[in-house]
C-alpha positions in Angstrom: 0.0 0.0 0.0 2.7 2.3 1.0 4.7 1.7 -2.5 1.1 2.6 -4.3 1.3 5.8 -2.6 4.6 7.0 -2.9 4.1 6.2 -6.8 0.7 7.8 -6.7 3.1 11.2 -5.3 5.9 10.8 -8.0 3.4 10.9 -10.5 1.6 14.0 -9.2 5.1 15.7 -8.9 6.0 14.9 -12.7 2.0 16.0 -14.0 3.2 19.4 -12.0 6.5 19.5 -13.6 5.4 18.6 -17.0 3.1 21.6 -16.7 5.5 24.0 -16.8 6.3 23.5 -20.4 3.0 23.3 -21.6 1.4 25.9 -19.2 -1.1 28.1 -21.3 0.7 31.8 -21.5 -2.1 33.3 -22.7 -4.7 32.5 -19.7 -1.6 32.8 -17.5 -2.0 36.2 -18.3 -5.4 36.4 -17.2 -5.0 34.8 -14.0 -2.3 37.0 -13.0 -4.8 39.7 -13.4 -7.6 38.1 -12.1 -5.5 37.5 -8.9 -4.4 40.7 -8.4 -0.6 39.8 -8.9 0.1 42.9 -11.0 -1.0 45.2 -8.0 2.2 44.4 -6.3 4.6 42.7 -9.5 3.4 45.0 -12.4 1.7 44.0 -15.1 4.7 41.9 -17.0 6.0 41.0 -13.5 9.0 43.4 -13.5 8.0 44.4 -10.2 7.6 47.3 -8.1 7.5 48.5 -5.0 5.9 46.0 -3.3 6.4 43.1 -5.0 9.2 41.6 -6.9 10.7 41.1 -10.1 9.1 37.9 -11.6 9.9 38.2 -15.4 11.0 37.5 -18.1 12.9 35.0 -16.0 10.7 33.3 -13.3 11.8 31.1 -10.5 11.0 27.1 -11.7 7.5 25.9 -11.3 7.7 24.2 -8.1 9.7 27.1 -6.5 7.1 29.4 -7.6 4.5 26.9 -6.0 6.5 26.5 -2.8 6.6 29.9 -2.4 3.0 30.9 -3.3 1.8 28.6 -0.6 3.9 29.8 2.1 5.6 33.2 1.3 7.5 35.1 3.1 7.6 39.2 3.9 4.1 40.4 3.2 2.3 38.8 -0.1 -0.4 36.1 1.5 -0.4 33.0 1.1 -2.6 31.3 -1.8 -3.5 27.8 -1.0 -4.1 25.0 -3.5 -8.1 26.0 -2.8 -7.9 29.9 -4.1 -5.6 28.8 -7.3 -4.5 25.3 -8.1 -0.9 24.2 -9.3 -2.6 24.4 -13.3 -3.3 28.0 -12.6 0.1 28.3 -11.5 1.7 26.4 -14.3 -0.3 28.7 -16.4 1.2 32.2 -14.9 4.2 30.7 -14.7 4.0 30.1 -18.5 3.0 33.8 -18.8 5.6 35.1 -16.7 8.1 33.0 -18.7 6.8 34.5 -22.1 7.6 37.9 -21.1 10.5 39.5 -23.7 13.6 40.5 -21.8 14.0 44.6 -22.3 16.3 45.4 -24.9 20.4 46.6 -23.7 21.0 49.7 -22.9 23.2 49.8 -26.1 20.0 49.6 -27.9 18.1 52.6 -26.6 19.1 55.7 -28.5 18.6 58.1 -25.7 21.0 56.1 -23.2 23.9 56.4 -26.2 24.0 60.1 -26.9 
């Protein structure tokens, strides 16, 4: 019984895992709205004053899980009830999709 469980958990790790390459960018977007994340991390996740920098480079899905669930400083926490690891997997898929900005060299003003 115990072996059926532990491979019952490995599986639900890699379904998690696998989702962060197939994670839908385009209702990850809508979630992160919907949830309110741009009010602290902006609306592309480059952060602000109150939240932090979250694109174009996010932390891997199941750090970004982790630290949903149990963050620390001041964002709550967002259990598995108020958005599930899918929802995750799709605003990680978002945040992931976000272009880098372009070097300094590139911006005309900055190379007067």
């Amino acid at each position: 019984m115990r072996i059926i469980v532990a491979l019952m958990a490995v599986v639900a790790a890699g379904f998690v895992v696998g989702q962060s390459k197939s994670g839908n960018a385009e209702n990850g977007k809508k979630l992160f709205v919907k949830f309110g994340c741009y009010t602290c991390h902006g609306y592309q996740g480059q952060g602000g004053g109150a939240g932090a920098k979250l694109a174009p480079k996010p932390l891997a899905l199941a750090a970004l899980i982790a630290y949903v669930r149990h963050p620390s400083g001041s964002m709550p926490p967002f259990t598995d009830k108020v958005v599930t690891d899918a929802q995750l997997a799709d605003i990680h898929a978002f945040l992931a999709s976000v272009p880098a900005p372009p070097a300094v060299k590139q911006i005309p003003l900055l190379n007067q």
